[in-house]
MOPAC internal coordinates of N, CA, C and O (Angstrom, degrees):
PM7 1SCF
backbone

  N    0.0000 0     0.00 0     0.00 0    0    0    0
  C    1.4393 1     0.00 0     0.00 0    1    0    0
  C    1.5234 1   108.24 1     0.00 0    2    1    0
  O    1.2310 1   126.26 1   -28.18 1    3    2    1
  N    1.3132 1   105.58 1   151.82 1    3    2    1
  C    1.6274 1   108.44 1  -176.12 1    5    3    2
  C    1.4898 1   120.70 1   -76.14 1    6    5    3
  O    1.2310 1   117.13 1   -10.72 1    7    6    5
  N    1.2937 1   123.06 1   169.28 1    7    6    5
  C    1.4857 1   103.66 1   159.75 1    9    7    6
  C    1.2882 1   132.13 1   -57.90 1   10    9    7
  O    1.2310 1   109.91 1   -12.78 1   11   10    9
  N    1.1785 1   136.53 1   167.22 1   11   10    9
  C    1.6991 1   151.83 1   172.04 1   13   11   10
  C    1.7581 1    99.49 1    27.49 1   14   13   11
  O    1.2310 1   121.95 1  -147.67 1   15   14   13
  N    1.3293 1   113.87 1    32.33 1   15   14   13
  C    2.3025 1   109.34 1   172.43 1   17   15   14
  C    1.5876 1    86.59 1   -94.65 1   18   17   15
  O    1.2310 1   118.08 1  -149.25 1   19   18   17
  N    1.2505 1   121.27 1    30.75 1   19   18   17
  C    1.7850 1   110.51 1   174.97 1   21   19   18
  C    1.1635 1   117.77 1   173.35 1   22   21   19
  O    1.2310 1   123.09 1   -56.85 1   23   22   21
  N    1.3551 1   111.68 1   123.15 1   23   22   21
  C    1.5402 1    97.80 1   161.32 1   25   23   22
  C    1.5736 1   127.08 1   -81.72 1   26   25   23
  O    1.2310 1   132.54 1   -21.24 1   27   26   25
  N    1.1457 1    93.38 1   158.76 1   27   26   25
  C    1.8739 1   125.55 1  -159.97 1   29   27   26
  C    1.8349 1   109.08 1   -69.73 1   30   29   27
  O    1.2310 1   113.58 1   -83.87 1   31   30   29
  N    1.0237 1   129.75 1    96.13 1   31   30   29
  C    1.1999 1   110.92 1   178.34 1   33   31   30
  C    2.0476 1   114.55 1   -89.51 1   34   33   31
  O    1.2310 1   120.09 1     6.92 1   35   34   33
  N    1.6798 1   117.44 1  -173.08 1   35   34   33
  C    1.1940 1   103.70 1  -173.01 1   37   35   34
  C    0.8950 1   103.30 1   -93.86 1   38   37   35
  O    1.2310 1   123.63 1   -28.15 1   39   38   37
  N    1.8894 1   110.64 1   151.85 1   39   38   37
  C    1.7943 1   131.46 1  -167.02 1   41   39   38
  C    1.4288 1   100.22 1    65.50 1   42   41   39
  O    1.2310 1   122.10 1  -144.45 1   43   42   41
  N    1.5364 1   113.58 1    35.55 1   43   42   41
  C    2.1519 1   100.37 1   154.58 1   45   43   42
  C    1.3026 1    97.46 1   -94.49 1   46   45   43
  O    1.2310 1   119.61 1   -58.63 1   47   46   45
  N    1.3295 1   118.34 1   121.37 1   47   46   45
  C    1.4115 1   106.96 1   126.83 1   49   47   46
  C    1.3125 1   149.18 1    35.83 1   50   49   47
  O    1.2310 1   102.75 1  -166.52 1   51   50   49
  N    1.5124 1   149.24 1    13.48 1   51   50   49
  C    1.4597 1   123.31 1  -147.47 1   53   51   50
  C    1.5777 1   114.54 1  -109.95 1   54   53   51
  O    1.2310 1   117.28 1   -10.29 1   55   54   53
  N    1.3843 1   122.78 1   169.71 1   55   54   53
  C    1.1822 1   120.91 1   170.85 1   57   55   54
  C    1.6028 1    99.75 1  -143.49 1   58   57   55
  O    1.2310 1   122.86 1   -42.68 1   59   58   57
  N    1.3457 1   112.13 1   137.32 1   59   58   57
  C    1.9557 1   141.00 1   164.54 1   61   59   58
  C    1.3972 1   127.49 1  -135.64 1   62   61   59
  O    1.2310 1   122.75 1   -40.74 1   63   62   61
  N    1.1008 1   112.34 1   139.26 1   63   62   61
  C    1.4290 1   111.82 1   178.04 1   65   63   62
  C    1.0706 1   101.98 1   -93.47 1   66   65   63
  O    1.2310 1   119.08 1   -43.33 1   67   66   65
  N    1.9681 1   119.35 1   136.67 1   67   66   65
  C    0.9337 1   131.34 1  -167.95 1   69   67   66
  C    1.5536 1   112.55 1  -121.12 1   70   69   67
  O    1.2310 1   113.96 1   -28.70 1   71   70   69
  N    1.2020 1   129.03 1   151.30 1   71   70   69
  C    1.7349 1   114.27 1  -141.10 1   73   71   70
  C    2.0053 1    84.11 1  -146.03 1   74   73   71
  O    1.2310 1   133.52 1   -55.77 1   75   74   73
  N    1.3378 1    91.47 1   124.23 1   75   74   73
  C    1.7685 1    87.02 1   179.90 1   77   75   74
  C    1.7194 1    87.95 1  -151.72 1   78   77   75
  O    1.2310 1   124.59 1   -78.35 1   79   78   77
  N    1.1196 1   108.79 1   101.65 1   79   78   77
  C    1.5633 1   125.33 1  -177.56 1   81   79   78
  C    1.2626 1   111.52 1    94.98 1   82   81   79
  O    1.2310 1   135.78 1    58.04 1   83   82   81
  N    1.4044 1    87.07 1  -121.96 1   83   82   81
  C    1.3738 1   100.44 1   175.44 1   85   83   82
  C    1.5642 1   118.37 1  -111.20 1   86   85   83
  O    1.2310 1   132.68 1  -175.25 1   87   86   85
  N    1.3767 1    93.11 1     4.75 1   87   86   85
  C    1.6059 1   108.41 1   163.36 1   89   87   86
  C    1.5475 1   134.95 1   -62.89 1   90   89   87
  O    1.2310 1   101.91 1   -45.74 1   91   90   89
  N    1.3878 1   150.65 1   134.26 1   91   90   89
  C    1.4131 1   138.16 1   168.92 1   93   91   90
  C    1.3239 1   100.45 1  -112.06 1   94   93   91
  O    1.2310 1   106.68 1   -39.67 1   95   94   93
  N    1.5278 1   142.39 1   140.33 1   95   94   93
  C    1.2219 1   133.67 1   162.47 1   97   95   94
  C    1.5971 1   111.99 1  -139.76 1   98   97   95
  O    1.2310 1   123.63 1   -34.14 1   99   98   97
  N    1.0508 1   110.65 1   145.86 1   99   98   97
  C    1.3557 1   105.85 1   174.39 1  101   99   98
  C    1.0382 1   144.97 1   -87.30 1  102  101   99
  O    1.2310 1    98.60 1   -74.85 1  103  102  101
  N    1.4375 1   155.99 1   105.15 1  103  102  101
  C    1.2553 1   145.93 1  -137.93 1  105  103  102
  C    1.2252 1   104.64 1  -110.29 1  106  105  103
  O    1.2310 1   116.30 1   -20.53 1  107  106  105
  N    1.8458 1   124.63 1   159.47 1  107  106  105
  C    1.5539 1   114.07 1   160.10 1  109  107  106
  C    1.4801 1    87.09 1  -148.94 1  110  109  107
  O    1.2310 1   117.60 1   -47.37 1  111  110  109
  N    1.4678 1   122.18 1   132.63 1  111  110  109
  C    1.2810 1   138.49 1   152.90 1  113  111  110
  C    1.3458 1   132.36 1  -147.47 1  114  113  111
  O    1.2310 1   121.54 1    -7.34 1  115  114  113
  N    1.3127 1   114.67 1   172.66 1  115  114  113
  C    2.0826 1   109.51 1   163.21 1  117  115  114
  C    1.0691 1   111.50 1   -72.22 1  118  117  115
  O    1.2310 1   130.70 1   -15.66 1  119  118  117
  N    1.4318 1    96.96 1   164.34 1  119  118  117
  C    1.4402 1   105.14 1   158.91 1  121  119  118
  C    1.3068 1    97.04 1   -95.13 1  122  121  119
  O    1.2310 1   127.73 1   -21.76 1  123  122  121
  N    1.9417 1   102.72 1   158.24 1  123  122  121
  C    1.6084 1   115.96 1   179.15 1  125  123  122
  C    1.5846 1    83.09 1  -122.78 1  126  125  123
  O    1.2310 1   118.31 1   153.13 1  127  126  125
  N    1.0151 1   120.83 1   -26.87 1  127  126  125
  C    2.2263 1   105.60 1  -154.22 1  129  127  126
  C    1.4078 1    73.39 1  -143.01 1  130  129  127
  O    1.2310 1   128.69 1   -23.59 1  131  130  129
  N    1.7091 1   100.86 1   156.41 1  131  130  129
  C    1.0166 1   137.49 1   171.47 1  133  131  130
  C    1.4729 1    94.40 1  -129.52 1  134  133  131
  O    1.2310 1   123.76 1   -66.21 1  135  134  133
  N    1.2735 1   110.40 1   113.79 1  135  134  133
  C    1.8818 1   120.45 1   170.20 1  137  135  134
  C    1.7135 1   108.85 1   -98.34 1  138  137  135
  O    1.2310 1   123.67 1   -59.68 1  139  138  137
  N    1.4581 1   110.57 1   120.32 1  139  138  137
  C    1.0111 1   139.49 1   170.69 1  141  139  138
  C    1.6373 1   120.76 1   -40.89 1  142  141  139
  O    1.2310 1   116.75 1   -92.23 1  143  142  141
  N    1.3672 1   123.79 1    87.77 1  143  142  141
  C    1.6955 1   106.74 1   166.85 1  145  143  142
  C    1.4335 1   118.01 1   -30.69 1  146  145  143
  O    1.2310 1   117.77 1   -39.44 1  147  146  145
  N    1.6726 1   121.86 1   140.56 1  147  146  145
  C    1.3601 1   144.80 1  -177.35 1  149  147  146
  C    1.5584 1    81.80 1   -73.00 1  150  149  147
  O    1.2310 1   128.32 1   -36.12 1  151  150  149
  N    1.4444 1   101.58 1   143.88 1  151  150  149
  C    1.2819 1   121.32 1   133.65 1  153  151  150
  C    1.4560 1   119.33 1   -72.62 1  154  153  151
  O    1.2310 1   116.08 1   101.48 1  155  154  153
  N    1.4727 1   125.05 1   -78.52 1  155  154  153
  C    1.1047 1   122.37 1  -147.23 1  157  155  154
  C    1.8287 1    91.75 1  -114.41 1  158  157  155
  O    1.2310 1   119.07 1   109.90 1  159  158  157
  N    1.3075 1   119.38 1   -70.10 1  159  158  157
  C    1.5855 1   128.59 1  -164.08 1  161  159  158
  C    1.5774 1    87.01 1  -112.15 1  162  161  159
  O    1.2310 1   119.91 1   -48.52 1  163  162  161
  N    1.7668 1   117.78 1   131.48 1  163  162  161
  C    1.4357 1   132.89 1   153.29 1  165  163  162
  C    1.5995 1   107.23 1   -49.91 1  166  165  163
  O    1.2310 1   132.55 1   -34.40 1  167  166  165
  N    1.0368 1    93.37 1   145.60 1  167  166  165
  C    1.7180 1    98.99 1   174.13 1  169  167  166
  C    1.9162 1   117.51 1  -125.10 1  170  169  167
  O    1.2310 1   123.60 1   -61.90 1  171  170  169
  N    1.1329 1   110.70 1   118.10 1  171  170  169
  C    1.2880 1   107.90 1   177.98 1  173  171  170
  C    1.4453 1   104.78 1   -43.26 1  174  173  171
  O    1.2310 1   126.22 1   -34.20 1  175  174  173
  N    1.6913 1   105.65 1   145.80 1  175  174  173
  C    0.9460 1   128.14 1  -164.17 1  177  175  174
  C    1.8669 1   118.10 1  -127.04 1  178  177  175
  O    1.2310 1   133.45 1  -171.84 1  179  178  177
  N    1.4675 1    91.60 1     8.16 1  179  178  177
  C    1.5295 1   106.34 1   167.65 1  181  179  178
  C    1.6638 1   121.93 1   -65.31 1  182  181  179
  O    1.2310 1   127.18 1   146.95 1  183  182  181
  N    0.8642 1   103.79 1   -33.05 1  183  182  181
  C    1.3083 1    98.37 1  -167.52 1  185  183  182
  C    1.6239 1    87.67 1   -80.62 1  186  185  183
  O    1.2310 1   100.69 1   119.19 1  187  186  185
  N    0.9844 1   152.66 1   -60.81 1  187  186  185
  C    1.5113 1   141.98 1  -163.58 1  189  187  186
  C    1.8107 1   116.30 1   -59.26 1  190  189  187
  O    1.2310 1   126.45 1   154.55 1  191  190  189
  N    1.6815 1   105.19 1   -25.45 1  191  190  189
  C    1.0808 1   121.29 1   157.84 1  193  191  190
  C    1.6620 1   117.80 1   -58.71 1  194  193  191
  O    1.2310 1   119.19 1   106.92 1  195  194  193
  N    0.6854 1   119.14 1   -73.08 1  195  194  193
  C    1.9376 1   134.65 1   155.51 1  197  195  194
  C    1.5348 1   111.05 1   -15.91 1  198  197  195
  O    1.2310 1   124.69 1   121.89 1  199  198  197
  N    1.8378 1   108.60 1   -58.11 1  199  198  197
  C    1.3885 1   108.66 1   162.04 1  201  199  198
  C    0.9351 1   116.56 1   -60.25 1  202  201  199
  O    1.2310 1   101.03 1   121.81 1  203  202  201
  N    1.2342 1   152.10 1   -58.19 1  203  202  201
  C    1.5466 1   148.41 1  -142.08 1  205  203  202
  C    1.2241 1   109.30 1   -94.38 1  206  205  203
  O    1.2310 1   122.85 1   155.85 1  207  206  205
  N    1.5706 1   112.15 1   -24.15 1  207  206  205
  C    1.8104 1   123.82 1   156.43 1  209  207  206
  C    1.5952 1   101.16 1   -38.30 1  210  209  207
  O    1.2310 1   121.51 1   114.04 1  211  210  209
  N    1.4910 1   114.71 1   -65.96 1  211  210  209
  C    1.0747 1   120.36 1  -163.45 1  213  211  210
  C    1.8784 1   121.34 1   -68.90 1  214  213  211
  O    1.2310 1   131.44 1   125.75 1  215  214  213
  N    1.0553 1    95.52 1   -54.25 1  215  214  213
  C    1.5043 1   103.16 1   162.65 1  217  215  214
  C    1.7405 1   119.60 1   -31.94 1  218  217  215
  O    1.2310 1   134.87 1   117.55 1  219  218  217
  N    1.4551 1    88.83 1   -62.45 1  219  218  217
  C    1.8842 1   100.39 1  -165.78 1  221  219  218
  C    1.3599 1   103.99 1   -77.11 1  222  221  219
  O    1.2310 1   111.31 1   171.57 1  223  222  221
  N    1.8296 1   133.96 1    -8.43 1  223  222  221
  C    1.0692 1   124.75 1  -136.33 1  225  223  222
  C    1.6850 1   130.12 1    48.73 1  226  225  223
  O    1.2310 1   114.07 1  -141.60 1  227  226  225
  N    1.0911 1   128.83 1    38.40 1  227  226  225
  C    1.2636 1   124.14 1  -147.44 1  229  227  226
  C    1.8681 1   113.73 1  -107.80 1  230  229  227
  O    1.2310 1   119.34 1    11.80 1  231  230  229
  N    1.0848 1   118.86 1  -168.20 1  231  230  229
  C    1.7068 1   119.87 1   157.42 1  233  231  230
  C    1.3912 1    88.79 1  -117.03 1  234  233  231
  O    1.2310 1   132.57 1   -40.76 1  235  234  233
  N    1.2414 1    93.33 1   139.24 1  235  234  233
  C    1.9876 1   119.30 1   175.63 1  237  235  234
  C    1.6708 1    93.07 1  -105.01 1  238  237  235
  O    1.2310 1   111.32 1   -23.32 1  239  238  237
  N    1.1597 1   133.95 1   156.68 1  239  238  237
  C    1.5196 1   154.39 1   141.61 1  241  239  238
  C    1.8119 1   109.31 1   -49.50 1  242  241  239
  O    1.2310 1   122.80 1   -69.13 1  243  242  241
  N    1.2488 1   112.24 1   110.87 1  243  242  241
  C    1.3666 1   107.10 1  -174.51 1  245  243  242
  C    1.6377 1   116.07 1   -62.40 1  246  245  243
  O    1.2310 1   118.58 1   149.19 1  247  246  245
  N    1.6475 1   120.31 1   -30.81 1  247  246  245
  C    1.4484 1   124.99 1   159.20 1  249  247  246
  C    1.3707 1    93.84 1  -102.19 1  250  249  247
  O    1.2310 1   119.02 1   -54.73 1  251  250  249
  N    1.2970 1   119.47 1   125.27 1  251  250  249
  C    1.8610 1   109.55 1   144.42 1  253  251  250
  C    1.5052 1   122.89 1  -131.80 1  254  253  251
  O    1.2310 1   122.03 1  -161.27 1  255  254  253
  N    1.8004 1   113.72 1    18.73 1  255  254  253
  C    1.5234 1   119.04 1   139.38 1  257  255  254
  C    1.2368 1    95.83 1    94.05 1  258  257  255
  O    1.2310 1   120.12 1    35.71 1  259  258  257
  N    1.6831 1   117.38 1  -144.29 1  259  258  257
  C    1.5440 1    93.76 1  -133.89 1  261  259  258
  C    2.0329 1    77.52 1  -125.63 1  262  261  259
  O    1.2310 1   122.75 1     9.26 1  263  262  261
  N    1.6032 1   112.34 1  -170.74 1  263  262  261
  C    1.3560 1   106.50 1   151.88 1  265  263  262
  C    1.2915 1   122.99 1   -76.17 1  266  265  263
  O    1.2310 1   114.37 1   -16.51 1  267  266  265
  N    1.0000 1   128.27 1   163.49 1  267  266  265
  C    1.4777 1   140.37 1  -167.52 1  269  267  266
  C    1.4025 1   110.75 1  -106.01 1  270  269  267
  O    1.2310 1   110.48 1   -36.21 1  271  270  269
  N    1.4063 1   135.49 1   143.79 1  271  270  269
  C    1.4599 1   135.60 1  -176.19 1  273  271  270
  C    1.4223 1   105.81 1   -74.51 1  274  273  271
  O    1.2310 1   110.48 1  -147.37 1  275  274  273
  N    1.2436 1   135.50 1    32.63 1  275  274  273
  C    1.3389 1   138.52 1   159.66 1  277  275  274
  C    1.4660 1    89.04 1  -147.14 1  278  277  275
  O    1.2310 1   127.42 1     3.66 1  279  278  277
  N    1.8809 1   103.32 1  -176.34 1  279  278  277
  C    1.2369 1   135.95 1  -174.68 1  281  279  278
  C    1.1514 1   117.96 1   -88.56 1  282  281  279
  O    1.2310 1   120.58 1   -79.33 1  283  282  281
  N    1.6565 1   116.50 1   100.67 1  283  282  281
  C    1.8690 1   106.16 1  -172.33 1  285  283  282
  C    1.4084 1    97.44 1  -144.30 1  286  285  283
  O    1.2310 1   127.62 1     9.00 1  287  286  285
  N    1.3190 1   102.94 1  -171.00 1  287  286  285
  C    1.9772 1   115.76 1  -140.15 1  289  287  286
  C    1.2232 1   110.87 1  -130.32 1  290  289  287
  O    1.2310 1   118.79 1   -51.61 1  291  290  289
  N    1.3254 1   119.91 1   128.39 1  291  290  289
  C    1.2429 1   109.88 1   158.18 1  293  291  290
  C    1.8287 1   121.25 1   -98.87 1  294  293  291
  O    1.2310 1   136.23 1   -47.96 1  295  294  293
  N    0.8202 1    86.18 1   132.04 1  295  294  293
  C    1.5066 1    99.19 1   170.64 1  297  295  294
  C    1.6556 1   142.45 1  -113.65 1  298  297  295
  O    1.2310 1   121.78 1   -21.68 1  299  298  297
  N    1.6380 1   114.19 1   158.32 1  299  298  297
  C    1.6374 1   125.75 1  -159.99 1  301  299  298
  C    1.1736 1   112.78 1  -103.24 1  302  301  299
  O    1.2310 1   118.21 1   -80.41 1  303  302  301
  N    0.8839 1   121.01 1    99.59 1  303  302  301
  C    1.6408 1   120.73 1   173.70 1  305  303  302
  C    1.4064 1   110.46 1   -70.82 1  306  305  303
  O    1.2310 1   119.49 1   -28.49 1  307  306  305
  N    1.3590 1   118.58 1   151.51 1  307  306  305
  C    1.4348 1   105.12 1   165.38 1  309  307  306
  C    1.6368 1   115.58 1   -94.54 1  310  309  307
  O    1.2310 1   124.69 1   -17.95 1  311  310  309
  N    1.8461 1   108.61 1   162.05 1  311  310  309
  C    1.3883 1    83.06 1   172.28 1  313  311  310
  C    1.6161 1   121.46 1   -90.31 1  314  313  311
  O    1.2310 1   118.58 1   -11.78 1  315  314  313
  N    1.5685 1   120.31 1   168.22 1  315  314  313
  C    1.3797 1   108.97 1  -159.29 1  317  315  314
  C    1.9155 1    96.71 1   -84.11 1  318  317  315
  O    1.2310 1   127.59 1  -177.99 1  319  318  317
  N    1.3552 1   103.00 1     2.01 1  319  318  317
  C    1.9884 1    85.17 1  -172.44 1  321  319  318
  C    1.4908 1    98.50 1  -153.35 1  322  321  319
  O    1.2310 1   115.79 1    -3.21 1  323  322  321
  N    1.3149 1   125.59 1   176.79 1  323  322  321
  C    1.6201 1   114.44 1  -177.79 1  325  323  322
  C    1.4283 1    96.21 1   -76.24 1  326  325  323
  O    1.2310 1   116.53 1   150.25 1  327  326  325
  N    1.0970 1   124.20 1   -29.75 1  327  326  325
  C    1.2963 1   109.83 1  -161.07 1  329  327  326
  C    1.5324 1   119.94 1   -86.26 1  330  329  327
  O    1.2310 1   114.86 1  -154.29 1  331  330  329
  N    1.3467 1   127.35 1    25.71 1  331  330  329
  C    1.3586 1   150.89 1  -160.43 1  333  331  330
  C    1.7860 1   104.89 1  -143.42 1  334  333  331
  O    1.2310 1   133.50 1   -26.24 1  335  334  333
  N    1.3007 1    91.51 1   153.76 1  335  334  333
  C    1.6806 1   103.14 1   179.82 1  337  335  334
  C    1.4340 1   107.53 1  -118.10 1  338  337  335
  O    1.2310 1   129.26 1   -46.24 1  339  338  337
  N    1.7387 1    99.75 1   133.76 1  339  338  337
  C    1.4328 1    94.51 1   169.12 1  341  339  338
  C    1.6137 1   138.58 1   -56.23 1  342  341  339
  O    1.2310 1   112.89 1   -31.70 1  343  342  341
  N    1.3388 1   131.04 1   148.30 1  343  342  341
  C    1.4723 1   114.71 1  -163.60 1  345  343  342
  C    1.6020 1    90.72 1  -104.84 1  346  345  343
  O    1.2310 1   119.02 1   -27.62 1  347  346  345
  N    1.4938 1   119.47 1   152.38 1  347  346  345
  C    1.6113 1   115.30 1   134.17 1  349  347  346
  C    1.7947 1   107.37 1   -94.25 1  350  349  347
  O    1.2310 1   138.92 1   -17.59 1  351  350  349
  N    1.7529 1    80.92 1   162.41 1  351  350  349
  C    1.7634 1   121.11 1   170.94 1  353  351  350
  C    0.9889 1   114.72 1   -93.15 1  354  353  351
  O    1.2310 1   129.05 1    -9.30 1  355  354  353
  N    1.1635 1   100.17 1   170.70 1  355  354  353
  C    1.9114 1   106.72 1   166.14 1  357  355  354
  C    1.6680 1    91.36 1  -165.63 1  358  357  355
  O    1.2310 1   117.86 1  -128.91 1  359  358  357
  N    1.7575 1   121.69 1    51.09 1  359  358  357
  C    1.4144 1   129.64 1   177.71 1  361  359  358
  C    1.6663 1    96.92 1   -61.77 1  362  361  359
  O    1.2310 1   135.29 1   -37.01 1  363  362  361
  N    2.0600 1    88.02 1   142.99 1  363  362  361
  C    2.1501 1    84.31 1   156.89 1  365  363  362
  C    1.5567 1   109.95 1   -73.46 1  366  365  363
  O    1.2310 1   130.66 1   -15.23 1  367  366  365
  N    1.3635 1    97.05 1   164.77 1  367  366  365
  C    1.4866 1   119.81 1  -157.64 1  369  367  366
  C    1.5668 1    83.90 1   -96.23 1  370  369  367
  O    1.2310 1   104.41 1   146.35 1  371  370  369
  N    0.9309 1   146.38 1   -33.65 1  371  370  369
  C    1.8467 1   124.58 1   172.39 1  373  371  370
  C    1.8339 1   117.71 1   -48.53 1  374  373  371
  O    1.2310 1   126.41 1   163.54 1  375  374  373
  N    2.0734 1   105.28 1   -16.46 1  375  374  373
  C    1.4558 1   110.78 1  -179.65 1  377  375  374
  C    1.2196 1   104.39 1   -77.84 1  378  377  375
  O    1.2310 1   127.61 1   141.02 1  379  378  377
  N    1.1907 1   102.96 1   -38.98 1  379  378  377
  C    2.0238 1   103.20 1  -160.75 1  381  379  378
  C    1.3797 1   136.26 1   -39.94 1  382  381  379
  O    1.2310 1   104.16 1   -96.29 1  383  382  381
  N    0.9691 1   146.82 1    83.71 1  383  382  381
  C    1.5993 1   111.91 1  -170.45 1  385  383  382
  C    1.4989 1    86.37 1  -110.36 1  386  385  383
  O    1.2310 1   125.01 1   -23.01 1  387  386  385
  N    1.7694 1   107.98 1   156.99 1  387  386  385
  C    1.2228 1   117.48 1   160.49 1  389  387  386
  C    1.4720 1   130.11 1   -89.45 1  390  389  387
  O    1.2310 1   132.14 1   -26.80 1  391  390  389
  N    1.7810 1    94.16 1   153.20 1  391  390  389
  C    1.7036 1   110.68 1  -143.84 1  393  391  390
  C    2.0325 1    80.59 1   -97.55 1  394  393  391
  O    1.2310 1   127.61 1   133.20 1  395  394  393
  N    1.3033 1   102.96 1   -46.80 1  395  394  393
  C    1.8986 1   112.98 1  -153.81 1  397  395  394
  C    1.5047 1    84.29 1  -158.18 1  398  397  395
  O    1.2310 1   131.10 1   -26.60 1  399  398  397
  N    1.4803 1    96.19 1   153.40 1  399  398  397
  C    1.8537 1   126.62 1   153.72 1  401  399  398
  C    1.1508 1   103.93 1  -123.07 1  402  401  399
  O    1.2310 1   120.23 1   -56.63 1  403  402  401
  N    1.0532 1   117.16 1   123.37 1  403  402  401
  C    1.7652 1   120.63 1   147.95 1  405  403  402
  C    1.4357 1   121.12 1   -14.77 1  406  405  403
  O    1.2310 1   109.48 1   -47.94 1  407  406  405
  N    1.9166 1   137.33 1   132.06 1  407  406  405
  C    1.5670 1   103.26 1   146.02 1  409  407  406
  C    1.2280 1   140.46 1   -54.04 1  410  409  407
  O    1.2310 1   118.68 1   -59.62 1  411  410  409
  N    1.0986 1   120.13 1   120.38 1  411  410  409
  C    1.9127 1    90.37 1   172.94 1  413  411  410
  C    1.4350 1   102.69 1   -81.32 1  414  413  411
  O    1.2310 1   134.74 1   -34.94 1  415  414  413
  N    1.8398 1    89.10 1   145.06 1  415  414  413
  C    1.6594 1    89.04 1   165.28 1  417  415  414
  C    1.8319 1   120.23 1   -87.29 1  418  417  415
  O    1.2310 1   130.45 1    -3.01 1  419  418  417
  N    1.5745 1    97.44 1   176.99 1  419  418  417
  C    1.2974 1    96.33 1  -175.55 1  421  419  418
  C    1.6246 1    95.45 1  -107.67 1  422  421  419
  O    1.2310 1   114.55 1  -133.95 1  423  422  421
  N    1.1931 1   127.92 1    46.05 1  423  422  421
  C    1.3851 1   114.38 1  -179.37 1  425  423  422
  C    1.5478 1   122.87 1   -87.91 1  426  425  423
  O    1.2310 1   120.10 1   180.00 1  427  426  425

């Protein structure tokens, strides 16, 4: 699937390349949160980061900024070995493309 022809629901799939210097790397994880576009004032979004640290066992981003005037995701990486912790994201949603969706059932 292409970039941004959909929004992302929770447990898709995604993959972005993520660029920190002069570095590019590639990421692939779920989504756990779906963060809400601001209406009026962005709202830090640390503290829900902090939760989901805790929940997933995870590493949170010590800044990861504000909400965004659209609908975007944070996401779980896994970690690559036992001896490593999974990280969350908070990638822009113009990177994302989706990897998998879940079935939903019809139960």
């Amino acid at each position: 699937m292409s970039k941004n022809t959909a929004e992302y629901k929770l447990d898709d799939e995604v993959t972005w390349c993520g660029v920190k210097g002069d570095n590019a790397t590639r990421h692939k994880g779920k989504i756990v949160h779906v963060v809400a576009a601001y209406n009026s004032f962005p709202i830090s979004i640390n503290s829900v980061m902090d939760s989901l640290s805790r929940e997933y066992g995870a590493i949170a981003p010590k800044e990861c900024g504000n909400s965004r005037a659209h609908e975007s995701y944070i996401v779980l990486v896994p970690c690559e070995t036992t001896l490593q912790k999974s990280r969350l994201y908070y990638p822009y949603v113009s990177r994302l493309e989706l990897v998998s969706r879940p079935k939903e059932s019809n139960a």
